[in-house]
N, C-alpha and C positions, 0 to 999 in steps of 0.2 A: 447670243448671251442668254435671251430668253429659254432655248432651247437645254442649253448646257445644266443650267437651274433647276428644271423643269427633270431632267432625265435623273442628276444628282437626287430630287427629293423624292423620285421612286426608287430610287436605288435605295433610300437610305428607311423607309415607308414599307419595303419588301423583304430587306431581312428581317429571317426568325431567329428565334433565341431561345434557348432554354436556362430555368435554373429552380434547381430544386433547395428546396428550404423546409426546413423545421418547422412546425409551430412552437414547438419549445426548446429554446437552446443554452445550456446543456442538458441534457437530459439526467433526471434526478435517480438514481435508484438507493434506495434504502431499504435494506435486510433487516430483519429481526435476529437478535443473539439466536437464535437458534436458527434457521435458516441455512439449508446447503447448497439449496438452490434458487434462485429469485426469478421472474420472468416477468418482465416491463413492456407495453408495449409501447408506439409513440407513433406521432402523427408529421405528414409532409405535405407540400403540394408543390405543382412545377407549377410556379409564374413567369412561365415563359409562353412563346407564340408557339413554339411547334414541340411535336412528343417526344419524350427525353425514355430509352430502352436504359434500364438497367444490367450491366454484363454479368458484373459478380460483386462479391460481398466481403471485404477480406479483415479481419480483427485482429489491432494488435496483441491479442495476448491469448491462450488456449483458454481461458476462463470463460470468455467472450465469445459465444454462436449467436448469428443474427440472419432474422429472415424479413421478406417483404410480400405482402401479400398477392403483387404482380412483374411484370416484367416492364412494358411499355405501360406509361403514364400521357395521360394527353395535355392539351394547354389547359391549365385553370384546372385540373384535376386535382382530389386528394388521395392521399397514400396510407396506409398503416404499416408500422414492421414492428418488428418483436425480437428483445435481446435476453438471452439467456444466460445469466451469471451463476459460474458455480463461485461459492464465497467462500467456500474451504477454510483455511488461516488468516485470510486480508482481516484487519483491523485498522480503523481509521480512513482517512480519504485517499482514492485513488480515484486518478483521471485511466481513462479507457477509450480508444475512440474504434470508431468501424469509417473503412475505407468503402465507399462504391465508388466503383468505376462506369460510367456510361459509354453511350457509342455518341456524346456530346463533343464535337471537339472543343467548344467556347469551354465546356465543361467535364472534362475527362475524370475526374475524380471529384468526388463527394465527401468532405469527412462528417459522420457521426460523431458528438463527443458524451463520454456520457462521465457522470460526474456518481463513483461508486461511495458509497458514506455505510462502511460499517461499526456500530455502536461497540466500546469495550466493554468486556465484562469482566474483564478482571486487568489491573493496571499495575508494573512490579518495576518498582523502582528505587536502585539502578538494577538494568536490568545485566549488567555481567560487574561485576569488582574486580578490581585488579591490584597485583600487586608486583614492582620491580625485582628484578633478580637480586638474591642479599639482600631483600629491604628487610625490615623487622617484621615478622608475621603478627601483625596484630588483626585484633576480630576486625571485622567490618558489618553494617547493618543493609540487608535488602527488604525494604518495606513492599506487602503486599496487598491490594486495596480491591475488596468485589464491589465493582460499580455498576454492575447488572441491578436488572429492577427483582432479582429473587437473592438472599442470603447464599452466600458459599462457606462452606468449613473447610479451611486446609488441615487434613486429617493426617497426613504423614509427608516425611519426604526420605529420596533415596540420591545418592552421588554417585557416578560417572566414572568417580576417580578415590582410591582410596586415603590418600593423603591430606583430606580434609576432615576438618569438626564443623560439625552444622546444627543448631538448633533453634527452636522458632516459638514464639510466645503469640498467645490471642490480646490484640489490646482491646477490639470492639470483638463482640463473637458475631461469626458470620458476614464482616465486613471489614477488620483489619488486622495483617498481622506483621511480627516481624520477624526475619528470618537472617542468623547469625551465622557468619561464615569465617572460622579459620584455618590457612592450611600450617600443614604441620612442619613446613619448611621452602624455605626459597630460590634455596641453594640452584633447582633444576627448572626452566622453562615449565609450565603444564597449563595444559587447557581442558575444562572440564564444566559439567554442568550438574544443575541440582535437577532433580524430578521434583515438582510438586506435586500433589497426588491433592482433589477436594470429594467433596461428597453433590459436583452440581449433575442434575438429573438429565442437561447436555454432553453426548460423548463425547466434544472434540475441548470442551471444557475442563474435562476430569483429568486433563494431565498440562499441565506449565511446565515451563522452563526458563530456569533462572541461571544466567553464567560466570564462569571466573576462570581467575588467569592467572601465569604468572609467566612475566614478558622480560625480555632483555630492554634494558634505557636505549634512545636512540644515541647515536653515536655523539654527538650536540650534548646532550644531557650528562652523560657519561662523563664529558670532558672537562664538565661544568663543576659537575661533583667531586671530581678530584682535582682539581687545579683548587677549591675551595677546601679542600683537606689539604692539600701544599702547603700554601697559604698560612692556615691557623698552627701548623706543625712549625712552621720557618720564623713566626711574627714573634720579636724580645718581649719579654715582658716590660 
């Protein structure tokens, strides 16, 4: 029995492990409004007993390239890598993670998550109006708000589609406006967008898009509306 015990608590004494870990999890990146490309690095270490070989590195999104400064990592080792975001259009939070794969079997896969926070600079809300097939074409308001830390002027705008009236008033200059949209009939489905055009000294800034519609009811709605014309046609005075 002694023996049995004995042989069990080396057995158990002699396996190695690996597992690699973050120092900081998730990892934060925060771009600047201007910003096309960001590059964060970040730190790891294996607290495990034996060397964990990294195979490869794979990203869920093409935005996302990431590197590591080695290959094999030993026990009690630390690690650097480095994530490369292009930030293109992203506005607001997105999660992002990077995949490694080891030659671990305890540990076959590694997720990176990184947690992307880009700032608005301009917020346009709503941002498409719509309006049912046959409904009354009345205006509608799409308010537009620069919430960057520099003034923006919306200096003109252009449409997509000729069937619309659109015009736009300054209510703060350089910080709010509002922009008036109506089409000229409803009669036909249409989908269309406004160009904003501003004066921000960012190029992917100097053009917004604001949208609208004009959509068929779902079939639910449709039924609703006229069975409640029935109704008010049929009911005695």
């Amino acid at each position: 029995m002694i023996k049995a015990y004995t042989l069990l608590a080396l057995l158990f004494t002699s396996t190695a492990f690996a597992e690699m870990k973050l120092t900081v999890s998730p990892i934060d990146v925060k771009p600047k409004p201007e910003d096309e490309v960001i590059t964060v690095s970040f730190t790891f270490k294996n607290e495990g007993t034996k060397p964990v070989k990294v195979l490869s590195l794979e990203s869920t999104c093409s935005c996302l390239a990431s590197s590591m400064d080695k290959a094999v990592y030993a026990p009690g080792e630390m690690g650097t890598g480095k994530a490369e975001f292009k930030v293109s259009s992203f506005v607001g939070k997105h999660e992002k993670s990077v995949t490694v794969t080891t030659d671990d079997p305890q540990q076959p896969e590694w997720i990176i998550p990184f947690l992307l926070e880009v700032p608005a600079v301009v917020e346009i809300t709503p941002n498409n109006v719509q309006w049912w097939v046959n409904e009354e074409a009345t205006s509608k308001d799409i308010t537009v708000k620069m919430t960057g830390p520099e003034p923006m002027k919306l200096t003109s705008i252009t449409s997509t589609r000729e069937n619309v009236q659109f015009s736009f008033k300054e209510i703060t200059p350089g910080r709010e406006y509002v922009v008036t949209v109506k089409p000229t009939q409803t009669a036909d489905v249409m989908i269309g967008a406004l160009k904003l055009a501003t004066d921000s000294k960012i190029p992917k800034y100097q053009r917004q898009l604001a949208f609208f519609s004009v959509v068929r009811q779902p079939a639910s709605r449709a039924d609703e509306a006229k069975a409640g014309t029935t109704s008010a046609a049929t009911a005695k005075p």
